[in-house]
MARGU-255366 format. One record per residue (C-alpha): x, y, z; residue in three letters; residue number from 1. Coordinates in Angstrom, 2 decimals, always signed. Layout:
N
+---------+---------+---------+-----+-----+
:    east :   north :      up :  aa :   i :
+---------+---------+---------+-----+-----+
:       X :       Y :       Z : Ala : NUM :
...
+---------+---------+---------+-----+-----+
END
This chain:
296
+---------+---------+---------+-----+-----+
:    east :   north :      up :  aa :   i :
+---------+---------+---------+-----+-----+
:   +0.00 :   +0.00 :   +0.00 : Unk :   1 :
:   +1.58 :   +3.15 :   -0.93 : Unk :   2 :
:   +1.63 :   +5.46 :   +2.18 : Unk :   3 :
:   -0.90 :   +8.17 :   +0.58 : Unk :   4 :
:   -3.55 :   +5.52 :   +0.41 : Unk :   5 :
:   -2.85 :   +4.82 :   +4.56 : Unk :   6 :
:   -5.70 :   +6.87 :   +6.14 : Unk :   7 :
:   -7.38 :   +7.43 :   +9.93 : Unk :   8 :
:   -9.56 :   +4.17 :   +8.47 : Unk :   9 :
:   -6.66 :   +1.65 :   +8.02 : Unk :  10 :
:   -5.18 :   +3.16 :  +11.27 : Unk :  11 :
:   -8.40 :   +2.23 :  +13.38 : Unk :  12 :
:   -8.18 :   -0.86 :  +11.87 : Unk :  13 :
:   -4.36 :   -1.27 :  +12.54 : Unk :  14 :
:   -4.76 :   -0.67 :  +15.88 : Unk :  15 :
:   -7.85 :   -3.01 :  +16.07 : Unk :  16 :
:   -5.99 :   -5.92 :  +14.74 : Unk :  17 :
:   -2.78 :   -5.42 :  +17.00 : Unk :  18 :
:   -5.07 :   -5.31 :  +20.05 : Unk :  19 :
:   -6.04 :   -9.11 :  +18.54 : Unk :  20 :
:   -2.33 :  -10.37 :  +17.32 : Unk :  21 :
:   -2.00 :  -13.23 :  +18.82 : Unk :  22 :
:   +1.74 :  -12.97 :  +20.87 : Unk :  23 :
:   +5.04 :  -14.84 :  +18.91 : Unk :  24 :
:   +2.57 :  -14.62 :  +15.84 : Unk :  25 :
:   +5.57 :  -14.97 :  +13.68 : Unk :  26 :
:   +6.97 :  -17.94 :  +15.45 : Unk :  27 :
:   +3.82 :  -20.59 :  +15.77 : Unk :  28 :
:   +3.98 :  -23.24 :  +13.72 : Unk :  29 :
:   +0.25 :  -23.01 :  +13.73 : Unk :  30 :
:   -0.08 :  -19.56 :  +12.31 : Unk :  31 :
:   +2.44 :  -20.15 :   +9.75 : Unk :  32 :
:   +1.76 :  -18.84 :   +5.98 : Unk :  33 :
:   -1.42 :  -16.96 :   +7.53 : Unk :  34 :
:   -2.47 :  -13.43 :   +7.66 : Unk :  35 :
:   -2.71 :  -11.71 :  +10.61 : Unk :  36 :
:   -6.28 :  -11.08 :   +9.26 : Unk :  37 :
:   -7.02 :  -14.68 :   +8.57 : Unk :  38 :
:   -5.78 :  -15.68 :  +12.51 : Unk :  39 :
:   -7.90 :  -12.75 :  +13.77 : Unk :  40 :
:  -11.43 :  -14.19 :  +11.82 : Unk :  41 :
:  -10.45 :  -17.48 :  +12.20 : Unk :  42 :
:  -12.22 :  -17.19 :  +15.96 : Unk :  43 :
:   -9.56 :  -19.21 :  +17.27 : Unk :  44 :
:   -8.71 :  -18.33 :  +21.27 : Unk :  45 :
:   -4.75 :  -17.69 :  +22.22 : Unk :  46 :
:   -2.77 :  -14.97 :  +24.17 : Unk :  47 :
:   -2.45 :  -11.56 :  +22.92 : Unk :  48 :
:   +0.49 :   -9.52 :  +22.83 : Unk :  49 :
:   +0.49 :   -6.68 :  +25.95 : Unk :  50 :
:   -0.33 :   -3.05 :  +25.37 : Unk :  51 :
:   +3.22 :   -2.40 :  +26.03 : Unk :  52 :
:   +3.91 :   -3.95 :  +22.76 : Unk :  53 :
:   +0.91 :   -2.94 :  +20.49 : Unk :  54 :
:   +2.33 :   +0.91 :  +21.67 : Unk :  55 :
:   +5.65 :   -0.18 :  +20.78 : Unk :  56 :
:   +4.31 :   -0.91 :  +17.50 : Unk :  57 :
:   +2.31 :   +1.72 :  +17.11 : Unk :  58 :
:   +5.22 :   +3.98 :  +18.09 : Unk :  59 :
:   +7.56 :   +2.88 :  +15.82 : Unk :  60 :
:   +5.06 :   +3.28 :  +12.70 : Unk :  61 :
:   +4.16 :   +7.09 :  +14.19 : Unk :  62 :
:   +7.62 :   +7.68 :  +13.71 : Unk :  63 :
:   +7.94 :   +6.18 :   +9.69 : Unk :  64 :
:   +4.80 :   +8.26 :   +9.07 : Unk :  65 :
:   +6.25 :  +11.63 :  +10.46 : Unk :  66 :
:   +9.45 :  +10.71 :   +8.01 : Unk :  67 :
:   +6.68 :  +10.83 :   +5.14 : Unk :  68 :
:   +5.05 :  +13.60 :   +5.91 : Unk :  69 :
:   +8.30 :  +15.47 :   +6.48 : Unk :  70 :
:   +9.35 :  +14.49 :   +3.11 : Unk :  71 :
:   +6.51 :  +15.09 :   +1.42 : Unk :  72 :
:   +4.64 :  +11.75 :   +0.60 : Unk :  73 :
:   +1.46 :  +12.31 :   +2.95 : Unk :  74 :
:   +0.29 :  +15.28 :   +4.58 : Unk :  75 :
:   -0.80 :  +14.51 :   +7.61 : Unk :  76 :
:   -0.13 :  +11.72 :   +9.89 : Unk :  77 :
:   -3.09 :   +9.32 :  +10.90 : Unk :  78 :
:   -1.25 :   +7.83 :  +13.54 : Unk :  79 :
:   -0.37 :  +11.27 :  +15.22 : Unk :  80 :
:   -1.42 :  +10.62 :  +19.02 : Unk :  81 :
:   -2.86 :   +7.12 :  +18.39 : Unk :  82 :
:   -1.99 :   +4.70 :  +21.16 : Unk :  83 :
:   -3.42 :   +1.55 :  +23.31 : Unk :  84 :
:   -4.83 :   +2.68 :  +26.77 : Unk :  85 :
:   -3.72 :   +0.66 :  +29.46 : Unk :  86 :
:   -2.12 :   +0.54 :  +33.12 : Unk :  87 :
:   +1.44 :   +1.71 :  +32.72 : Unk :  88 :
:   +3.69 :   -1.28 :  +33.23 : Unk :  89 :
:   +5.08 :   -0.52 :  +36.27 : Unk :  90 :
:   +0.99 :   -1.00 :  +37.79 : Unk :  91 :
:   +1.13 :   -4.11 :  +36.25 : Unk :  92 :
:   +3.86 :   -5.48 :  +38.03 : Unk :  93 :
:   +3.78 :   -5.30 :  +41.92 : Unk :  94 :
:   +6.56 :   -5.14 :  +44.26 : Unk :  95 :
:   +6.83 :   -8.29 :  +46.87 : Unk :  96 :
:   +6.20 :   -6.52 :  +50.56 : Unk :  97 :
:   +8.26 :   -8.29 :  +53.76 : Unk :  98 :
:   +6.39 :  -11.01 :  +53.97 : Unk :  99 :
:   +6.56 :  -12.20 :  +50.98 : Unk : 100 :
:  +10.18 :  -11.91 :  +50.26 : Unk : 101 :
:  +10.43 :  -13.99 :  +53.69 : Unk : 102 :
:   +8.85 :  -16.93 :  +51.94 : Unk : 103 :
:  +10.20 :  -16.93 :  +48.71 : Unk : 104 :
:  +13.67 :  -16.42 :  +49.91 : Unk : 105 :
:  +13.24 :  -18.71 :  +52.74 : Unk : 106 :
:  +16.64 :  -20.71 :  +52.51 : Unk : 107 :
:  +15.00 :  -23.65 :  +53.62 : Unk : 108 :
:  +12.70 :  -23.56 :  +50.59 : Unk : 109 :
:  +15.03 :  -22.64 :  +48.51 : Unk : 110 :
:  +17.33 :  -25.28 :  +49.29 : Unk : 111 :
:  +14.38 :  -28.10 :  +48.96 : Unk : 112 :
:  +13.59 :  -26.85 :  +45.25 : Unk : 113 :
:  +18.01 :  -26.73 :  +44.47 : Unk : 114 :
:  +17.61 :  -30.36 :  +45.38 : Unk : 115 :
:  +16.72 :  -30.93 :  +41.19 : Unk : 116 :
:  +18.20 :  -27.33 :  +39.86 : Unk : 117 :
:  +21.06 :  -25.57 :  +41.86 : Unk : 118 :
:  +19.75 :  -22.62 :  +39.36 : Unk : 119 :
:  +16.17 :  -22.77 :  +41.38 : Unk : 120 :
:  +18.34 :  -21.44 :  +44.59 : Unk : 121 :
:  +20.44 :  -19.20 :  +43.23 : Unk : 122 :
:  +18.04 :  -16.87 :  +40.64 : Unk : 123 :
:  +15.95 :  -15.72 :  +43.45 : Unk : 124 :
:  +18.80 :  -14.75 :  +45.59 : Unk : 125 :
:  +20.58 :  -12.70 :  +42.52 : Unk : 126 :
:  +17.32 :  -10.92 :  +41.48 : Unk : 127 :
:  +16.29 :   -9.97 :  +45.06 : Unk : 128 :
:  +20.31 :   -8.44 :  +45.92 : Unk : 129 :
:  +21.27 :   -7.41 :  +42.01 : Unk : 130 :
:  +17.40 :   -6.24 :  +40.63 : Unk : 131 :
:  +18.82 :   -7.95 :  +37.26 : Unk : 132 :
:  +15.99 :   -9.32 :  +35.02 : Unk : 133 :
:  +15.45 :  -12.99 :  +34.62 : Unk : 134 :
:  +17.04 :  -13.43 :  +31.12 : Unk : 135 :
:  +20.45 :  -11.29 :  +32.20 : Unk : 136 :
:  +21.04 :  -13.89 :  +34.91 : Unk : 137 :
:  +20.36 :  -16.97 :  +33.20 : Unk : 138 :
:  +22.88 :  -16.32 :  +30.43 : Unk : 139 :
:  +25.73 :  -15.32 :  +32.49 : Unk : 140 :
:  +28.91 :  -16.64 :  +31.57 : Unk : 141 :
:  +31.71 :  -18.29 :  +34.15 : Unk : 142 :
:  +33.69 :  -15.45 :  +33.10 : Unk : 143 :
:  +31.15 :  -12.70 :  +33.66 : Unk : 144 :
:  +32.11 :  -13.28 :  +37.43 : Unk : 145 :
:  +34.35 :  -10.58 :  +37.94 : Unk : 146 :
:  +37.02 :   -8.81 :  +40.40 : Unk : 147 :
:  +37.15 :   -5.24 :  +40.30 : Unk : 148 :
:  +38.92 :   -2.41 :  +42.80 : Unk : 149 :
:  +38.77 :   -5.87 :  +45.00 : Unk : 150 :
:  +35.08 :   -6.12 :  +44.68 : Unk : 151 :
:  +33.46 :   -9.10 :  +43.41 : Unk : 152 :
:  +30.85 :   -8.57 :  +40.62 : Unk : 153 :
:  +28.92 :   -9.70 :  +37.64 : Unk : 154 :
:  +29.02 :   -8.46 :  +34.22 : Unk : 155 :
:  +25.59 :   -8.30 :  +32.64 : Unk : 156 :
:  +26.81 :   -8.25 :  +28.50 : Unk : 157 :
:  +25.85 :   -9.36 :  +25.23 : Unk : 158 :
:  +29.46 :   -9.83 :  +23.60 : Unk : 159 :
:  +28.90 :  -13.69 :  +23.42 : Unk : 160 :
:  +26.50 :  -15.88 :  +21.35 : Unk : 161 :
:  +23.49 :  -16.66 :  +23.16 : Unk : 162 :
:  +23.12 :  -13.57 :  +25.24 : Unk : 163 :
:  +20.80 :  -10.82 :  +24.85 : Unk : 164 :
:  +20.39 :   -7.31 :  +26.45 : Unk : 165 :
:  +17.24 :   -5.62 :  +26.98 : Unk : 166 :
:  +19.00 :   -2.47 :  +25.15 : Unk : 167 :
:  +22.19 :   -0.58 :  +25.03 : Unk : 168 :
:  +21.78 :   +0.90 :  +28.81 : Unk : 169 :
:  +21.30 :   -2.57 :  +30.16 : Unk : 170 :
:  +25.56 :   -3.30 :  +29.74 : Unk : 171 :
:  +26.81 :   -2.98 :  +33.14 : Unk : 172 :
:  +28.95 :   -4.21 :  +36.00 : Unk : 173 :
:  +27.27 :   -4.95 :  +39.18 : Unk : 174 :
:  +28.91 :   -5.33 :  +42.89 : Unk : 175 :
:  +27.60 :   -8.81 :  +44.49 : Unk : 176 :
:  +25.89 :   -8.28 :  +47.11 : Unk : 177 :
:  +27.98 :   -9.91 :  +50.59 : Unk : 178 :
:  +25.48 :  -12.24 :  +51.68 : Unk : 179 :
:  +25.29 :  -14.30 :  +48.21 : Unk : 180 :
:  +28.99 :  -14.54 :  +48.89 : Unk : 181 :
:  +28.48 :  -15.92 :  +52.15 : Unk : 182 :
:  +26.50 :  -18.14 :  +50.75 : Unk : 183 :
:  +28.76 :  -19.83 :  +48.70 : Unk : 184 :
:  +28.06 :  -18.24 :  +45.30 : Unk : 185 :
:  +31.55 :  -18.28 :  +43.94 : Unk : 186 :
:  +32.17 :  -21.55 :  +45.19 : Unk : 187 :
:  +28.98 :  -22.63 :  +42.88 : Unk : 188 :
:  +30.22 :  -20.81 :  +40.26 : Unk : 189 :
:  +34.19 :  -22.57 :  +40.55 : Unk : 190 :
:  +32.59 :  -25.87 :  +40.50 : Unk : 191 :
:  +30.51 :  -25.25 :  +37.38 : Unk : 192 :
:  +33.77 :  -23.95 :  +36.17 : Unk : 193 :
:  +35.26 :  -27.53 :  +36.92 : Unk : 194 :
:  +32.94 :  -29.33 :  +34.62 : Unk : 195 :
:  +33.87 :  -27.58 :  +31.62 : Unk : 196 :
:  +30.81 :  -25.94 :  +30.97 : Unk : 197 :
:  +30.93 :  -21.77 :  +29.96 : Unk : 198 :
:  +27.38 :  -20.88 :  +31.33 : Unk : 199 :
:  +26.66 :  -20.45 :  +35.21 : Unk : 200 :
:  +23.45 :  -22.53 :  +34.73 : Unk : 201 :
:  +24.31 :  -24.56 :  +32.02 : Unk : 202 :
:  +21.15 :  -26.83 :  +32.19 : Unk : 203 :
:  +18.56 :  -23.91 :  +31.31 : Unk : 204 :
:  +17.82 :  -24.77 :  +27.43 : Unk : 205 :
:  +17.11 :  -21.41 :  +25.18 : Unk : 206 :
:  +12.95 :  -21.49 :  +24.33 : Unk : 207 :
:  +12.28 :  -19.04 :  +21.54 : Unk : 208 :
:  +15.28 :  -17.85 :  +22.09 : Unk : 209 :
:  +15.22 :  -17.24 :  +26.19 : Unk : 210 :
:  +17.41 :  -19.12 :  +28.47 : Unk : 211 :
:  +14.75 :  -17.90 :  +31.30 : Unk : 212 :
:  +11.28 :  -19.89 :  +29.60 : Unk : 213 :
:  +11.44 :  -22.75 :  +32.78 : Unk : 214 :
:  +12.68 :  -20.37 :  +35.33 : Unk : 215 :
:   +9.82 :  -18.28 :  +34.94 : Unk : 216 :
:   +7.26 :  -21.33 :  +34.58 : Unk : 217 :
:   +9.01 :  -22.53 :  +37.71 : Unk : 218 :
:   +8.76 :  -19.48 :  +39.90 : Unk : 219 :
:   +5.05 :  -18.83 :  +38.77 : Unk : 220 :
:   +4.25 :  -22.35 :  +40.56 : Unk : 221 :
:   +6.73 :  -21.83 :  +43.13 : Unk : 222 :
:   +5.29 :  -18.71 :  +44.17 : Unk : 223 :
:   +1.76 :  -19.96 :  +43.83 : Unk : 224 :
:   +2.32 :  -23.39 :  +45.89 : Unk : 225 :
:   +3.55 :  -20.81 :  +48.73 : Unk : 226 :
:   +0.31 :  -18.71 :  +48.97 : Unk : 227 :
:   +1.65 :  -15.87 :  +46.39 : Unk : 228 :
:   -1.63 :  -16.06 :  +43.88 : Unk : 229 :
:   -1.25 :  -11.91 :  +42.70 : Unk : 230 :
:   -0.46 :  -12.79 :  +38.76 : Unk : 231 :
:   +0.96 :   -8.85 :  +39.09 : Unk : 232 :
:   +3.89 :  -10.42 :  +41.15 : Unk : 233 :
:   +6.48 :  -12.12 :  +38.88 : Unk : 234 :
:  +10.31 :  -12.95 :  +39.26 : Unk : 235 :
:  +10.23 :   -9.49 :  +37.55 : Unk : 236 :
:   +8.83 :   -8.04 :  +41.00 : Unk : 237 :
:  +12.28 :   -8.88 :  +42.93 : Unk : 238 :
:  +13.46 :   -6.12 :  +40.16 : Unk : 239 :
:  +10.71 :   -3.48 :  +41.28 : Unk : 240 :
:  +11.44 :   -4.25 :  +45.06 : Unk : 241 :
:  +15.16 :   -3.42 :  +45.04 : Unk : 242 :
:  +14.91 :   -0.63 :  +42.70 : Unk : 243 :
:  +12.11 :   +0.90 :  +45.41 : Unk : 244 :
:  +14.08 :   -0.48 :  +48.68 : Unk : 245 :
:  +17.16 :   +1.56 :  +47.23 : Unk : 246 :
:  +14.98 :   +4.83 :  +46.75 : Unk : 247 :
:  +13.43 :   +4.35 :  +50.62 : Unk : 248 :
:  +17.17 :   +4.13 :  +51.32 : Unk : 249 :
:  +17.84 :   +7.84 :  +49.98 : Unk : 250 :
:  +20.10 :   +6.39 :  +47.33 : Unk : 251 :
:  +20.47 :   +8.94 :  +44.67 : Unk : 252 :
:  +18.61 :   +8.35 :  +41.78 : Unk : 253 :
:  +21.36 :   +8.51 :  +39.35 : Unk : 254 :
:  +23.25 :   +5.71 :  +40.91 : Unk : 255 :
:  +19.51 :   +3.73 :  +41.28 : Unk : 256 :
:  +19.48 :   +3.67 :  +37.39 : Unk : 257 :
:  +22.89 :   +3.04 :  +36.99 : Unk : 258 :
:  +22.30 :   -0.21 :  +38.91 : Unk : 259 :
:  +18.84 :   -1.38 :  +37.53 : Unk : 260 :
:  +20.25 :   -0.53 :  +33.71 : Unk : 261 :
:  +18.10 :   +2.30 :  +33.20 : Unk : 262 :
:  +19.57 :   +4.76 :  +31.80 : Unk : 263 :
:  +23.55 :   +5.01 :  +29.26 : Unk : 264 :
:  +26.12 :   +4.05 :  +31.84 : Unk : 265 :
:  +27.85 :   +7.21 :  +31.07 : Unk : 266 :
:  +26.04 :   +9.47 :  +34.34 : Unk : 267 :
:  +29.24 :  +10.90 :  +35.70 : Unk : 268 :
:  +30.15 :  +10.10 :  +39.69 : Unk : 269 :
:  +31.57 :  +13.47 :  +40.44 : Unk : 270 :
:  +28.42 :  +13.18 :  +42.84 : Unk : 271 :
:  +29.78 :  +10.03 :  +44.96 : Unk : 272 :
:  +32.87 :  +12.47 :  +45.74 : Unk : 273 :
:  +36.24 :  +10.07 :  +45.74 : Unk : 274 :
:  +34.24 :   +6.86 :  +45.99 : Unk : 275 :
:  +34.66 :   +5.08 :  +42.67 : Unk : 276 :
:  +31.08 :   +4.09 :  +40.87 : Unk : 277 :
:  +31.64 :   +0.57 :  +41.76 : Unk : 278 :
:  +32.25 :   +1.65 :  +45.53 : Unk : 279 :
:  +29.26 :   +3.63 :  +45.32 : Unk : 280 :
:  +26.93 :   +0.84 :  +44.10 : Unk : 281 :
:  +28.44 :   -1.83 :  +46.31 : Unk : 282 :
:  +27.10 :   +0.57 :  +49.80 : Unk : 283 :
:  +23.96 :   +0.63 :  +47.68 : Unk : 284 :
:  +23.16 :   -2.75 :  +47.55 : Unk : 285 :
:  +24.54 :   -3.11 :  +51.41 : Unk : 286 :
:  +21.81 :   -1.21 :  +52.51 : Unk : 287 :
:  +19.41 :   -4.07 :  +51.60 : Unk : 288 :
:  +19.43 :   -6.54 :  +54.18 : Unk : 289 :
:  +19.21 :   -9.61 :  +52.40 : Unk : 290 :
:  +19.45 :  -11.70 :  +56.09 : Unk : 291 :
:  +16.08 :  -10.55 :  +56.95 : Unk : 292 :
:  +15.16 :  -11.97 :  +53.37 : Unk : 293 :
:  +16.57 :  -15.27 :  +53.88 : Unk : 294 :
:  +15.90 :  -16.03 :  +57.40 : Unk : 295 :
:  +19.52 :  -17.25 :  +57.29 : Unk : 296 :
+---------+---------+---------+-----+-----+
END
């Protein structure tokens, strides 16, 4: 369709059909050689992509159609404005209160469900002291596991085949947190190391190209078998739950986004005075008390 003929008609109707695309519509073996169209008439049920993404979308078309209309192949843009209400992401995703983070990071329940996957014990503790997302974790690499200034840390990358990042901002070096030390994280790590594999959880098996597909299946049961039924909280929460903990803490919100990935890892530290960045982030994360968490 040539871009004149794309009017406020075909972008209702857009917008109508991405509200109805079914989600990795590209992927399914059962939607392949169809239409979008033909999926969305066919009446058959499935899971919709999120509002996040039909913006996204949406978004990224706005932007193609402003190009046009700056250069003079439509005159105005039918898109302009046009986008998917819903709760922001952040409402739908809930931050786990005390309680919670008592039972999920209970290290005797943690240590019952390592008994099949060491991974099970260890991706809780990491999100809950790092706020790294799911998939960052489950690709790292033995050799993400860092020293710098003499401070132990992980480096969340894509330079190797099989990881992914979020986007550009995401790259960054994070302090461990003491307690995951004390609890024997680098000694986990060495004796992966010893087997020859490269990955720190070398069992998780990419699905559709995440590494984190059975964590998160896991931790949706896990969660639910321990009385945590709010679909809003997700392994994603432990992410929202640091990221707030640090702001109750008065840590400065520069350094907050430096940590989370939030924002081009070039914010200068002339703030933290001589401490070095790393320095910085390490008292950070210290001022979450992960051995009320654990119990331990």
């Amino acid at each position: 369709m040539p871009a004149i003929a794309f009017g406020a008609q075909q972008a209702r109707l857009l917008k109508e059909r991405l509200s109805r695309c079914p989600q990795y519509f590209n992927l399914r073996p059962e939607f392949k050689g169809k239409t979008l169209k033909q999926v969305i008439e066919s009446g058959s049920t499935y899971k919709t992509i999120t509002a996040v993404t039909i913006n996204n979308r949406l978004r990224k078309l706005t932007a193609f159609m402003n190009w046009c209309k700056a250069n003079g192949y439509v005159t105005d843009n039918p898109l302009a404005g046009m986008k998917v209400m819903a709760g922001s992401a952040k409402e739908a995703r809930l931050s786990f209160d005390r309680s919670d983070l008592a039972t999920l990071l209970s290290h005797e329940a943690l240590r019952q469900e390592a008994r099949k996957h060491p991974w099970r014990y260890w991706l809780p503790l990491m999100g809950r002291a790092t706020g790294a997302r799911l998939e960052e974790l489950c690709q790292l690499r033995i050799d993400d596991f860092t020293e710098h200034q003499g401070i132990q840390c992980i480096r969340i990358d894509d330079s190797r085949e099989g990881q992914n990042l979020k986007n550009a901002s995401s790259r960054r070096v994070l302090p461990l947190h003491p307690v995951l030390l004390d609890l024997g994280l680098l000694q986990h790590v060495e004796s992966v190391k010893a087997t020859g594999a490269d990955r720190v959880f070398p069992e998780l098996e990419a699905v559709r190209g995440k590494l984190g597909h059975a964590p998160s299946k896991w931790f949706g049961r896990y969660k639910t078998r321990l009385g945590i039924t709010d679909p809003r909280k997700t392994f994603h929460s432990f992410r929202h739950t640091l990221i707030d903990d640090l702001r109750d803490a008065g840590v400065q919100d520069s350094l907050i986004k430096r940590i989370a990935g939030h924002e081009d890892g070039a914010v200068t530290f002339s703030i933290y005075g001589s401490r070095s960045p790393l320095k910085a982030m390490l008292e950070a994360l210290m001022q979450i008390n992960l051995h009320d968490d654990i119990g331990h």
